[in-house]
PADREN-373105 format. One record per residue (C-alpha): residue in one letter; residue number from 1; x, y, z; chain. Coordinates in steps of 0.001 Angstrom, whole numbers, plus 524288, in hexadecimal, padded with zeros to 5 digits. Example, Ala and Ser with C-alpha at 12.3 -4.5 7.8 and 13.67 -1.06 7.14 Angstrom:
REM residues 2
[atom 'a'; 1; [8300C; 7EE6C; 81E78]; 'A'],
[atom 's'; 2; [83566; 7FBDC; 81BE4]; 'A'],
REM end
This chain:
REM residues 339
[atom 'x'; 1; [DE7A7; E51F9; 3CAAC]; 'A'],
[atom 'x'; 2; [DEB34; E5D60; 3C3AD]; 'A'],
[atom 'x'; 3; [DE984; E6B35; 3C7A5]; 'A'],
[atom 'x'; 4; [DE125; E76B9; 3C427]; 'A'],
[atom 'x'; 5; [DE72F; E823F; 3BD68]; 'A'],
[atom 'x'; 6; [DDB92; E8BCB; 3BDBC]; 'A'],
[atom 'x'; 7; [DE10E; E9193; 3CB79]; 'A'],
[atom 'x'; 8; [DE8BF; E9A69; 3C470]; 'A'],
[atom 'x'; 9; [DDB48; EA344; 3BF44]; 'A'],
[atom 'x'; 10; [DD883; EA4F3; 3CD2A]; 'A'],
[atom 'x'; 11; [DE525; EA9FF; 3CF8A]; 'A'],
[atom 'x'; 12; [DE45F; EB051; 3C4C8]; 'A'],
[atom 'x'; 13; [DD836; EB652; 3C782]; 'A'],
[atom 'x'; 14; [DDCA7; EBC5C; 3D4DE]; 'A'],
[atom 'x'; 15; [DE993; EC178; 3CFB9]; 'A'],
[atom 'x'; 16; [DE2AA; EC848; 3C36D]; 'A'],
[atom 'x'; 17; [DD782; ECDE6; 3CB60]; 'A'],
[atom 'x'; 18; [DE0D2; ED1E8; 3D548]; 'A'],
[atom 'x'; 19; [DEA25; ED8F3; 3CB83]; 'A'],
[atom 'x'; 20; [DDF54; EE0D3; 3C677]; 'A'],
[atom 'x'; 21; [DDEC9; EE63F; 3D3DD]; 'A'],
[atom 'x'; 22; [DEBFD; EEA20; 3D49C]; 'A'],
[atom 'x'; 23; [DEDFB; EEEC6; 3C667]; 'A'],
[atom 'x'; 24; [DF471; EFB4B; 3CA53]; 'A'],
[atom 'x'; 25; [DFFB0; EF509; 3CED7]; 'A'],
[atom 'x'; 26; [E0A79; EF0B4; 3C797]; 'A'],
[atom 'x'; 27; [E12D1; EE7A7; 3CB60]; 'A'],
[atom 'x'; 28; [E2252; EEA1A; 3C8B5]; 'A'],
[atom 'x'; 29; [E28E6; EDFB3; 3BF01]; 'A'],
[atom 'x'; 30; [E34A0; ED762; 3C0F1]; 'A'],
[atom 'x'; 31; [E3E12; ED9BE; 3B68B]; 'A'],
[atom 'x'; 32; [E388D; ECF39; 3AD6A]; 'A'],
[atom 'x'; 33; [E2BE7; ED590; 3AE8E]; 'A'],
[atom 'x'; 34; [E2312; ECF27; 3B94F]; 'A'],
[atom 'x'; 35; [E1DC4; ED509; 3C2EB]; 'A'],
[atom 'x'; 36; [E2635; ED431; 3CEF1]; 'A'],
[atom 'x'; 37; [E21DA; ECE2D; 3DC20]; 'A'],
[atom 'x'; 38; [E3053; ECD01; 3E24B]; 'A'],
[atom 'x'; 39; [E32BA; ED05E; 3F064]; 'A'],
[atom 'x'; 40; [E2F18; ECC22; 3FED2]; 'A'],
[atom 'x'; 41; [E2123; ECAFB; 3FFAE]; 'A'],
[atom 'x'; 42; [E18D4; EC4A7; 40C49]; 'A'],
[atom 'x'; 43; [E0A5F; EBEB8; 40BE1]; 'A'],
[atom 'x'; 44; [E074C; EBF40; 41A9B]; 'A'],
[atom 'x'; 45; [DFA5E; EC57A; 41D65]; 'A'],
[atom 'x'; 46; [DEDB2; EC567; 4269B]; 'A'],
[atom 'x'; 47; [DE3D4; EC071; 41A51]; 'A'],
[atom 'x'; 48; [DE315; EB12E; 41D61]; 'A'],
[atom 'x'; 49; [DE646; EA662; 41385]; 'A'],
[atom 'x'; 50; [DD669; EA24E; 41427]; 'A'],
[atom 'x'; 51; [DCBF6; EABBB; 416E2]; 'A'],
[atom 'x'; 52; [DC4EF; EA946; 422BD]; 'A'],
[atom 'x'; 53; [DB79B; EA127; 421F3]; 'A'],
[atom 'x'; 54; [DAFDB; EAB71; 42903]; 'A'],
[atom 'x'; 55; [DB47D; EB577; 41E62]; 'A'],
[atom 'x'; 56; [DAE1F; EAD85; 413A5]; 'A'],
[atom 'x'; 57; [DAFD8; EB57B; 40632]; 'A'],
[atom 'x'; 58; [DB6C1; EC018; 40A57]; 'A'],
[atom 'x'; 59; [DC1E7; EC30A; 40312]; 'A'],
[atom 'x'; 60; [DC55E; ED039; 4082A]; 'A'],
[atom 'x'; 61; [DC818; ED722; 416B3]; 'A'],
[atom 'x'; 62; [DC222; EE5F3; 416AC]; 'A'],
[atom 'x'; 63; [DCEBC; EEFA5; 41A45]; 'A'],
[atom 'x'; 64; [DC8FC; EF0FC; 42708]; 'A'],
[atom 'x'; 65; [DC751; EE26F; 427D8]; 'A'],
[atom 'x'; 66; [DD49B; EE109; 4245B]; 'A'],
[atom 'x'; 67; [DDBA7; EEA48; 42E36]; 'A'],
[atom 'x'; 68; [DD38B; EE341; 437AC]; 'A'],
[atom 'x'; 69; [DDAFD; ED57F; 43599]; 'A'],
[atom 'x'; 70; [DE836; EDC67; 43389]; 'A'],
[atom 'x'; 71; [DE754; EE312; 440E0]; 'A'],
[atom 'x'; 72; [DE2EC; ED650; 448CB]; 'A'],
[atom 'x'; 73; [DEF00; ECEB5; 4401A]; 'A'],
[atom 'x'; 74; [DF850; ED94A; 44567]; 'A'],
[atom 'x'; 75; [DF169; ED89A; 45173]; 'A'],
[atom 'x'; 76; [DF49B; ECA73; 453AE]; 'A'],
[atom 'x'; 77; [E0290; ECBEA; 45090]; 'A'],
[atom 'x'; 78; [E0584; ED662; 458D6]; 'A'],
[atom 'x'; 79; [DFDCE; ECE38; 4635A]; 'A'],
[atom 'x'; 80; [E0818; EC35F; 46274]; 'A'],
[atom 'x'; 81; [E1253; ECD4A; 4619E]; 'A'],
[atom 'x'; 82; [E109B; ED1BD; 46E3B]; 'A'],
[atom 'x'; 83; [E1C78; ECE96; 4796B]; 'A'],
[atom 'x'; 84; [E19A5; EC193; 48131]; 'A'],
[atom 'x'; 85; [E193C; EC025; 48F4F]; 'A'],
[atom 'x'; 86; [E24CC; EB98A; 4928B]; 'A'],
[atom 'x'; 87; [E1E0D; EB2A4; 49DCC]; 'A'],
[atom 'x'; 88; [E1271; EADC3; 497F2]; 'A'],
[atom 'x'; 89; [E0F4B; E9F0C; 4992B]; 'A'],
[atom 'x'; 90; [E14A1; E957F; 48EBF]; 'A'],
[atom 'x'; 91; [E07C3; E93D8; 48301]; 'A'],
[atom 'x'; 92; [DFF4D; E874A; 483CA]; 'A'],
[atom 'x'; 93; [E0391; E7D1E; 47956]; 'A'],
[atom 'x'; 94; [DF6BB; E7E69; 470EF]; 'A'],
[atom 'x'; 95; [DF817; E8FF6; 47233]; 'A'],
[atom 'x'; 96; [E03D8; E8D27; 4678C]; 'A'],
[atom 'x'; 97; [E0200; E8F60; 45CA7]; 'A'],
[atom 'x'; 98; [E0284; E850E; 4529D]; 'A'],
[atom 'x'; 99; [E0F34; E891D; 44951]; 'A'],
[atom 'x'; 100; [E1685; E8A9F; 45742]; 'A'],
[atom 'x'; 101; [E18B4; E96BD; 45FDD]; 'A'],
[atom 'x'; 102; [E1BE9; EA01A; 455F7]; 'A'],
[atom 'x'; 103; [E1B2E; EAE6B; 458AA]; 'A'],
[atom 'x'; 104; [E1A0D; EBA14; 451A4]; 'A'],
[atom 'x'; 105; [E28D8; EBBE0; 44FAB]; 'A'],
[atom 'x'; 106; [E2701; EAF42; 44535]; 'A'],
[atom 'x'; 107; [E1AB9; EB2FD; 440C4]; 'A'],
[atom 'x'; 108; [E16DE; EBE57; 435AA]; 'A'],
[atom 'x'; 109; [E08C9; EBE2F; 435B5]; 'A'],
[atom 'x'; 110; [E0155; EC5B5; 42A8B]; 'A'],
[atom 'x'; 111; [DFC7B; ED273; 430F1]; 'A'],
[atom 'x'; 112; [DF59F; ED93A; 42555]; 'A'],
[atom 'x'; 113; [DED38; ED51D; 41A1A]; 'A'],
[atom 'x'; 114; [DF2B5; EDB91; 40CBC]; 'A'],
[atom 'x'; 115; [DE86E; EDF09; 401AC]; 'A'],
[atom 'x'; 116; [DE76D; ED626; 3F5FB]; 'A'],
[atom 'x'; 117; [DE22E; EDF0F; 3EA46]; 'A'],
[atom 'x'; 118; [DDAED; EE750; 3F438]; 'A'],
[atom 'x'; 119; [DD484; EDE33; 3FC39]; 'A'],
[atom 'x'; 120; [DD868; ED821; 40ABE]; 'A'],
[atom 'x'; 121; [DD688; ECB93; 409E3]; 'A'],
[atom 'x'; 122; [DCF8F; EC244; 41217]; 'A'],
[atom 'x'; 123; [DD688; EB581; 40E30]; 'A'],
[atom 'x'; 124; [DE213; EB1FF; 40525]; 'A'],
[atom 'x'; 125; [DD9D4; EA88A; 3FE32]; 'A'],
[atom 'x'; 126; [DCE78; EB085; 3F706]; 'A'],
[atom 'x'; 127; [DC9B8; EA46B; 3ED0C]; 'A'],
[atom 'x'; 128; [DBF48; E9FB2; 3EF67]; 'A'],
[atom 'x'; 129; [DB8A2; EA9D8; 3F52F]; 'A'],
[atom 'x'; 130; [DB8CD; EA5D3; 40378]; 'A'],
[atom 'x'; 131; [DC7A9; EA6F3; 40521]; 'A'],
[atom 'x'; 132; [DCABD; E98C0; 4090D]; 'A'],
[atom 'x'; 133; [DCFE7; E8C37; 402BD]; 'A'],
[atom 'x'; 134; [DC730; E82AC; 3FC42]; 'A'],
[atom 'x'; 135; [DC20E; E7647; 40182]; 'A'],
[atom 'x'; 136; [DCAD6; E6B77; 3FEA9]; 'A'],
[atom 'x'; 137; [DC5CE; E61D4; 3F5FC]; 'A'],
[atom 'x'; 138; [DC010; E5390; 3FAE0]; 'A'],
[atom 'x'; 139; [DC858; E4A80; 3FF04]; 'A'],
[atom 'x'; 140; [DD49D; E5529; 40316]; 'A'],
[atom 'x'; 141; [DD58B; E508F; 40F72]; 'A'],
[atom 'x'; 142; [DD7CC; E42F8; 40F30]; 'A'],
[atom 'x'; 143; [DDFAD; E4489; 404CF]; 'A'],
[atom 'x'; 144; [DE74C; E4C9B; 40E55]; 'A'],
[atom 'x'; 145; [DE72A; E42BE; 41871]; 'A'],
[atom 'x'; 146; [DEB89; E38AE; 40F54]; 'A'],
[atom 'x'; 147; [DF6F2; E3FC1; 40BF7]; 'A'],
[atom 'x'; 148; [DFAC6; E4579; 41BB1]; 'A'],
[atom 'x'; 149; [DFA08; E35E7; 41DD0]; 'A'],
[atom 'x'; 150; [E0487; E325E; 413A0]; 'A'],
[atom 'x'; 151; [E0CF8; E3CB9; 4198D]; 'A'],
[atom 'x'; 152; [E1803; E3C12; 42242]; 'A'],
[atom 'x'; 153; [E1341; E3EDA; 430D3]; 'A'],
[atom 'x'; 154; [E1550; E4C68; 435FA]; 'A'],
[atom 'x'; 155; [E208F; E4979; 44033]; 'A'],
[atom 'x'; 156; [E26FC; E3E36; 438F7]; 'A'],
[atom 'x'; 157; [E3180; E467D; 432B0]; 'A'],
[atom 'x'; 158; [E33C6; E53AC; 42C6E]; 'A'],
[atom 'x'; 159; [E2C5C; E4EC0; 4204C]; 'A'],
[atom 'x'; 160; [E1E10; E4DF8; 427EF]; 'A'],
[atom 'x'; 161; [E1EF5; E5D0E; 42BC9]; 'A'],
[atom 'x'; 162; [E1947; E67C8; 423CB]; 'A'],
[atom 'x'; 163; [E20F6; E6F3A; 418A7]; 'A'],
[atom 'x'; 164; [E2369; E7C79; 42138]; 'A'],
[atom 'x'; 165; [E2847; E743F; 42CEB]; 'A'],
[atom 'x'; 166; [E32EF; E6E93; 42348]; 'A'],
[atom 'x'; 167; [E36B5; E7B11; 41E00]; 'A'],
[atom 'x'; 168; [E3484; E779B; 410DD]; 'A'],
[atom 'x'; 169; [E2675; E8095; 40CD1]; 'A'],
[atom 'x'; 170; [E21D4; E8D81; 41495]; 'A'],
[atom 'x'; 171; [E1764; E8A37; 41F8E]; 'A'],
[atom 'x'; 172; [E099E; E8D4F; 41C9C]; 'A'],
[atom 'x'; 173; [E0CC0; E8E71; 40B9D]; 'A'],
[atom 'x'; 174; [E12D6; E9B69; 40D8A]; 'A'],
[atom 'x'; 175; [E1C0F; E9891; 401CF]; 'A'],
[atom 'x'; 176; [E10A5; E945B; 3F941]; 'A'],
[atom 'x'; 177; [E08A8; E930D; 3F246]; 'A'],
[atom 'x'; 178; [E0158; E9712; 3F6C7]; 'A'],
[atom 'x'; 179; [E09EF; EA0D4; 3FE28]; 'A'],
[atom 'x'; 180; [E036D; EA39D; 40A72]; 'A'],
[atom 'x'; 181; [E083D; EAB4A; 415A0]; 'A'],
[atom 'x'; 182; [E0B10; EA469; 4234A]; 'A'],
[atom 'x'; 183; [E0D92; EA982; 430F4]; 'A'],
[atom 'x'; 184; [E19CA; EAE5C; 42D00]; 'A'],
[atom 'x'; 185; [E23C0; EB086; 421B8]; 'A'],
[atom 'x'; 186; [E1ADB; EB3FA; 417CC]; 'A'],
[atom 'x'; 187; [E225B; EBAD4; 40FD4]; 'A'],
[atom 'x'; 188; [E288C; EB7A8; 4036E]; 'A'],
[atom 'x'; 189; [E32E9; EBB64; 3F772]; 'A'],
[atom 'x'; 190; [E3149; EBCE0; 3E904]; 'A'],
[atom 'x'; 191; [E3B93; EBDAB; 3E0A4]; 'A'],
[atom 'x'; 192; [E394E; EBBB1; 3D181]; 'A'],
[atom 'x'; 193; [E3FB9; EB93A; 3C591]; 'A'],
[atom 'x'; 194; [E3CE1; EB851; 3B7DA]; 'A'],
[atom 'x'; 195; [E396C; EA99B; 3B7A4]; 'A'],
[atom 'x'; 196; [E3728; EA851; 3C5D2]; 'A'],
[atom 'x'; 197; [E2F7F; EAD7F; 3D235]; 'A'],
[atom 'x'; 198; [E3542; EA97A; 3E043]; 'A'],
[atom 'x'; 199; [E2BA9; EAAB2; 3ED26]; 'A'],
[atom 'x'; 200; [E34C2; EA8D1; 3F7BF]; 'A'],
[atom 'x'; 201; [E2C42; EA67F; 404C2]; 'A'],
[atom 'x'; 202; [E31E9; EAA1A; 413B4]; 'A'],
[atom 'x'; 203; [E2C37; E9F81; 4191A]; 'A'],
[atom 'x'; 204; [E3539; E9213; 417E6]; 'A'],
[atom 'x'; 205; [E3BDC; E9874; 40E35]; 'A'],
[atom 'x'; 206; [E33AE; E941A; 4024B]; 'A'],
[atom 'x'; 207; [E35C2; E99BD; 3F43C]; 'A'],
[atom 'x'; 208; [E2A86; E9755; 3E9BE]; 'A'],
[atom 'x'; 209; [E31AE; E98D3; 3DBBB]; 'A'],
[atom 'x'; 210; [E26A8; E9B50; 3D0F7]; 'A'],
[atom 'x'; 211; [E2B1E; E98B4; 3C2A1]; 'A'],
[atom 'x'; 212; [E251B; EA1BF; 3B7C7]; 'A'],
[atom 'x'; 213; [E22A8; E9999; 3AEB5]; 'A'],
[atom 'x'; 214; [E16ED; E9894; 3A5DC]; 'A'],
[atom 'x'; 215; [E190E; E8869; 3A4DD]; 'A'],
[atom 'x'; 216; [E1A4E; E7E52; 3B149]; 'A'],
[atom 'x'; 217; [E250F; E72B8; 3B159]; 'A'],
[atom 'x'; 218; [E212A; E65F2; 3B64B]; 'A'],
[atom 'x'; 219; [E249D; E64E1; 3C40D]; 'A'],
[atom 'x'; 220; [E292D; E56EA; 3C939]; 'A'],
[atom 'x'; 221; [E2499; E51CE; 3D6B2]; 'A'],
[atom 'x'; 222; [E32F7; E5243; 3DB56]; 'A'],
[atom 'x'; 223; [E34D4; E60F4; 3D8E3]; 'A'],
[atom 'x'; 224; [E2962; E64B9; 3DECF]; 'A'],
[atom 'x'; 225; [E293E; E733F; 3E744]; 'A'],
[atom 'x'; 226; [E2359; E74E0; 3F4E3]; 'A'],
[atom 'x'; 227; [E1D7F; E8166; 3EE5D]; 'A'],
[atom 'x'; 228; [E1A6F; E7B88; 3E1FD]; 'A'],
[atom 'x'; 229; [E1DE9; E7D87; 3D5BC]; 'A'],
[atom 'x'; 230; [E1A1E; E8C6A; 3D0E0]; 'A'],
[atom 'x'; 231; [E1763; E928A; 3C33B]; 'A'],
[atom 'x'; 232; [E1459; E9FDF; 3C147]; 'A'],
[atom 'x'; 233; [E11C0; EA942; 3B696]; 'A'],
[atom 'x'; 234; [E0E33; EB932; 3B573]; 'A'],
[atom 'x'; 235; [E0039; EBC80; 3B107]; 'A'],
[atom 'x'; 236; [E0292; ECAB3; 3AF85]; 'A'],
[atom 'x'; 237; [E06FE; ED01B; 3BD45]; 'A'],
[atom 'x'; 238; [E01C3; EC3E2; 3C43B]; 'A'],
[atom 'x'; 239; [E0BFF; EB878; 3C689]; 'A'],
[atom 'x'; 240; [E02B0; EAAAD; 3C729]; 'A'],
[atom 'x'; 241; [E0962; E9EEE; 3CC82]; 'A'],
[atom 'x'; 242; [E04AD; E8FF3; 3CC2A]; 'A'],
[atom 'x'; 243; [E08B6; E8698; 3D4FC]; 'A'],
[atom 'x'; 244; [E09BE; E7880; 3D665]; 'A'],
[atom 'x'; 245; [E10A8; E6C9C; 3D793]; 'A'],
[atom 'x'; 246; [E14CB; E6D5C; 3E4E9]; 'A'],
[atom 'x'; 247; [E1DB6; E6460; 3ED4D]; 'A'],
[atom 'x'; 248; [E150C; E582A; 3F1BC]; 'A'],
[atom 'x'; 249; [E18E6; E5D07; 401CF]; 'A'],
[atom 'x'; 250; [E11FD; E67D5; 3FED3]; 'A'],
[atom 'x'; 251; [E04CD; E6C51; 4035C]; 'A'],
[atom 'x'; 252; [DFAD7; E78CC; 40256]; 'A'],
[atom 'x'; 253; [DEFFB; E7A44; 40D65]; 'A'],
[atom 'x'; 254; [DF3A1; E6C79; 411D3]; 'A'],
[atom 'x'; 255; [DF132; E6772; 4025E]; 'A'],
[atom 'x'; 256; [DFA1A; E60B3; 3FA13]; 'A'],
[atom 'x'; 257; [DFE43; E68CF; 3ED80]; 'A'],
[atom 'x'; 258; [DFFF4; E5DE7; 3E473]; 'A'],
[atom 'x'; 259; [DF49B; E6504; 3DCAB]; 'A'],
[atom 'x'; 260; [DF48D; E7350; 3E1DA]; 'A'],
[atom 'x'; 261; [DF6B9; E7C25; 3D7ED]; 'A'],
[atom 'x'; 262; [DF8DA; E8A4A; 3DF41]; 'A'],
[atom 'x'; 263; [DF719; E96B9; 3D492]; 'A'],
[atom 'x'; 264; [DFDCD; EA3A6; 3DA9E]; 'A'],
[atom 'x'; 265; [DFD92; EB140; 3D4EB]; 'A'],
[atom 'x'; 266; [E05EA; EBF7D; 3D9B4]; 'A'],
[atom 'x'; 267; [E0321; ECBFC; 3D42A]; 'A'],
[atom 'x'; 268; [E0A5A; ED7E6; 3DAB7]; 'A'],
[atom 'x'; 269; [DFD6A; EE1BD; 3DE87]; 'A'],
[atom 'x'; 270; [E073C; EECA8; 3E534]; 'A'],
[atom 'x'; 271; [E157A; EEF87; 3E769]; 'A'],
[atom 'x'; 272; [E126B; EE833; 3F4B1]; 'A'],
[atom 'x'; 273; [E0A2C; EDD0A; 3F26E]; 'A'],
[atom 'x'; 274; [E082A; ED069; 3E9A5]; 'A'],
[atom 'x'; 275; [DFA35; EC947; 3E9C3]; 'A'],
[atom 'x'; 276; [DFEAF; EB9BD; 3EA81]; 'A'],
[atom 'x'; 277; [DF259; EB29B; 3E58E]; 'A'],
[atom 'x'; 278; [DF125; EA360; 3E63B]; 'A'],
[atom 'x'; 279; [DE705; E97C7; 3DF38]; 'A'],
[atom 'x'; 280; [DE766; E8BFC; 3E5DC]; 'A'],
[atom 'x'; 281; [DE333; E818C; 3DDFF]; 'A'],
[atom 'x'; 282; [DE420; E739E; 3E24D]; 'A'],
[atom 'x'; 283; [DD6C2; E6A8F; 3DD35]; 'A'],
[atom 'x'; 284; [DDBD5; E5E6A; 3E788]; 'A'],
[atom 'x'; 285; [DDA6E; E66B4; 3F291]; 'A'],
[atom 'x'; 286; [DD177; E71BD; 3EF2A]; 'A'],
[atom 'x'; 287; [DC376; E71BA; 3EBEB]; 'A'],
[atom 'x'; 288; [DC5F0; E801B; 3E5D7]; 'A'],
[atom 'x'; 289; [DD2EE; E882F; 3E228]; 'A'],
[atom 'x'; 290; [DD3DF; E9549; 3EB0B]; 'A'],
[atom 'x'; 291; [DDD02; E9FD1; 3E98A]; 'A'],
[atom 'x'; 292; [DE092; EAC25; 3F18C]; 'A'],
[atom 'x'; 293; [DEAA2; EB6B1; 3F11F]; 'A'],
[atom 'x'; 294; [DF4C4; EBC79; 3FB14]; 'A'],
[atom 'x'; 295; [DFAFA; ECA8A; 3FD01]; 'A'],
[atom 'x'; 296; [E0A96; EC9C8; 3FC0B]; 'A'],
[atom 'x'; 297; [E0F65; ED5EB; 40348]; 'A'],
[atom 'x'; 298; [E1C6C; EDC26; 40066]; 'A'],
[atom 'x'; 299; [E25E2; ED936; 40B03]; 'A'],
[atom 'x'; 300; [E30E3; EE1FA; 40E10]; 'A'],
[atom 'x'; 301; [E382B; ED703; 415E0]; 'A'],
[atom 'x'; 302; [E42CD; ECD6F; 4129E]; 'A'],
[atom 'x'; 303; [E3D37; EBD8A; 410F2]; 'A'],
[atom 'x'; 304; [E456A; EB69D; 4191D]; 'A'],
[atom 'x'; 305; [E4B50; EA7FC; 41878]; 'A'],
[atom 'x'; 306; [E42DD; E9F19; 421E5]; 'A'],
[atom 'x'; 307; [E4C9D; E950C; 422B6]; 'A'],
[atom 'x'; 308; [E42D2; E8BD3; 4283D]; 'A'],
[atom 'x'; 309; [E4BB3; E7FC4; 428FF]; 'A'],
[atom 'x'; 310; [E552D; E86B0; 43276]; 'A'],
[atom 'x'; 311; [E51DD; E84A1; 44081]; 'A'],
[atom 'x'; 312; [E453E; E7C3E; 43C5C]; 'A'],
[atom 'x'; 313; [E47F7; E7439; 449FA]; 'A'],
[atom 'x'; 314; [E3711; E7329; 4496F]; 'A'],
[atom 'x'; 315; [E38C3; E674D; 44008]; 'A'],
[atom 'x'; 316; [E422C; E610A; 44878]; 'A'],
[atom 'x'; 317; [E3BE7; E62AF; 45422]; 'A'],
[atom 'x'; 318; [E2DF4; E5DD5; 44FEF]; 'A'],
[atom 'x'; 319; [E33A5; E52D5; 449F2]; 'A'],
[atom 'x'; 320; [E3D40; E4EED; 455D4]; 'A'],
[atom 'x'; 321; [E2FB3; E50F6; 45E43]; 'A'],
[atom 'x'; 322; [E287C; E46F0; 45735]; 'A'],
[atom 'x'; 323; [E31B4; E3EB4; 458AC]; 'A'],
[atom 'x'; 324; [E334C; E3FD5; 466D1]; 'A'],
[atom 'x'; 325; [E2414; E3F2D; 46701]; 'A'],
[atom 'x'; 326; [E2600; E318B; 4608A]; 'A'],
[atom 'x'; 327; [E2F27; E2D81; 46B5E]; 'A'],
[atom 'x'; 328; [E27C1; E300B; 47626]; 'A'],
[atom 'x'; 329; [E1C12; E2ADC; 47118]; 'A'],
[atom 'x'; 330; [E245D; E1D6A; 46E1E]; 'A'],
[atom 'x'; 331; [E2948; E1E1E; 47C1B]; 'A'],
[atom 'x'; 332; [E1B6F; E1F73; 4802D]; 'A'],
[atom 'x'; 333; [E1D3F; E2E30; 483E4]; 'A'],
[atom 'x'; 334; [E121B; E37DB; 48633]; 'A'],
[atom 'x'; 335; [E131C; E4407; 47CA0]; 'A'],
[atom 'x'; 336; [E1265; E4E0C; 487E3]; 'A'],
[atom 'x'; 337; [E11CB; E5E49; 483D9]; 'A'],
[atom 'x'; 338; [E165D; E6886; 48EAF]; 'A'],
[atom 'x'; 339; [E0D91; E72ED; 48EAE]; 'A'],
REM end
């Protein structure tokens, strides 16, 4: 099946309507005469991947509506910030939460909600109109299930885990694309060069390298990137970027990407702030493309190595518990949990 190219015009569209906006600003140029998006940047906000169903077609917060949510997000964090009483009773199994007992020392939760040409947006996504993903097309899930079925089970070895768990992609996309911020290390690097544009993401240490090239090489099935394989090209101040061809392992909202073709576009609206739009187009899982833009705020803070393989003693331990698990239930052991 071959994919759709027309997701670029709606990225397009967004990027071109968006720099008519901010046409008083002008971005500075790179030596070779580009406009230049280098430095440490971070994408973590309040505004929610999907708009809310009981917002409908609202695509933008009032000001007052806005300082609203940023108060009760600071709120919340401050909440968990406060000291703990050292005598308090030990949590019930199901109070955890579900990533593990994290607290907000690990955590860097998005506390405000940036503008985006003016407005404060209600959802990431803003195509179609409601702010949420498309239906997926008939017959997606037991297509899914077919595949889940032919996979290696989830305790068996390393191989059966997710991705992030392995160390070898950022949890929850963060590194793209579509970049997406998580519950911590959102932030990100970009270093260019004349051929060449480098995204290197905190989290798991991923870097996206982006060709400029107006032409795309073949790409075999044995040189295939987690990220996929990305073009991009200038249209005036806006940089677009298509994606595709992606390592088979890899997946997008619990898809395969065998036939997801992801368009991206930056333009630089201030000295602080680059508008990341995204077109996800992908006809064997999507009844419709949709596309949405995020605010990348300027961030006066070193990116740090995650060195996620160091220490990872999780992977070891899950996998020695199954197999314990698989002992006692040979030896005809009840699985007992202390609470």
């Amino acid at each position: 099946m071959q994919v759709r190219h027309i997701g670029v015009t709606a990225a397009l569209a967004f990027a071109i309507s968006g720099s008519c906006l901010a046409q008083n600003y002008e971005a500075p140029l790179t030596e070779w005469g580009v406009p230049d998006f280098q430095g440490n940047w971070r994408n973590n906000t309040v505004m929610p991947f999907q708009r809310p169903q009981e917002l409908g077609n609202k695509r933008a917060y009032s000001e007052e509506e806005a300082l609203v949510l940023e108060h009760a997000a600071q709120e919340r964090v401050e909440n968990d910030n406060k000291p703990l009483d050292p005598n308090r009773e030990a949590p019930k199994l199901e109070a955890l939460p579900p990533v593990g007992n994290y607290d907000l020392f690990w955590t860097d939760r998005g506390m405000f909600l940036p503008t985006i040409d003016g407005e404060f947006r209600t959802s990431a996504i803003i195509d179609p109109p409601n702010g949420r993903i498309p239906e997926r097309v008939a017959g997606f899930r037991e297509r899914i299930a077919e595949i889940r079925a032919n996979q290696p089970n989830r305790n068996d070895g390393p191989e059966g885990r997710g991705l992030g768990e392995r160390c070898l992609v950022a949890f929850g996309n963060s590194s793209g694309p579509v970049m997406s911020p998580v519950m911590y290390n959102s932030h990100m690097q970009i270093v260019q060069s004349p051929g060449y544009i480098s995204i290197i993401v905190e989290m798991v240490h991923d870097i996206r390298i982006i060709k400029i090239s107006d032409e795309r090489s073949t790409v075999s099935q044995s040189h295939q990137k987690w990220m996929g394989d990305s073009i991009g090209r200038w249209e005036g101040d806006t940089l677009i970027v298509e994606t595709k061809n992606y390592n088979s392992w890899h997946s997008y909202q619990g898809a395969p990407t065998e036939n997801l073709t992801v368009i991206e576009t930056f333009r630089r609206t201030g000295e602080n702030k680059i508008v990341y739009g995204f077109t996800v187009d992908d006809p064997s899982v999507y009844t419709a493309q949709w596309s949405g833009e995020y605010p990348l705020s300027r961030l006066n803070e070193p990116v740090y190595e995650y060195a996620c393989h160091e220490g990872n003693y999780g992977m070891i331990g899950i996998l020695a518990g199954a197999r314990q698990l698989e002992s006692m239930e040979a030896q005809g052991q009840e699985r007992k949990i202390q609470q």
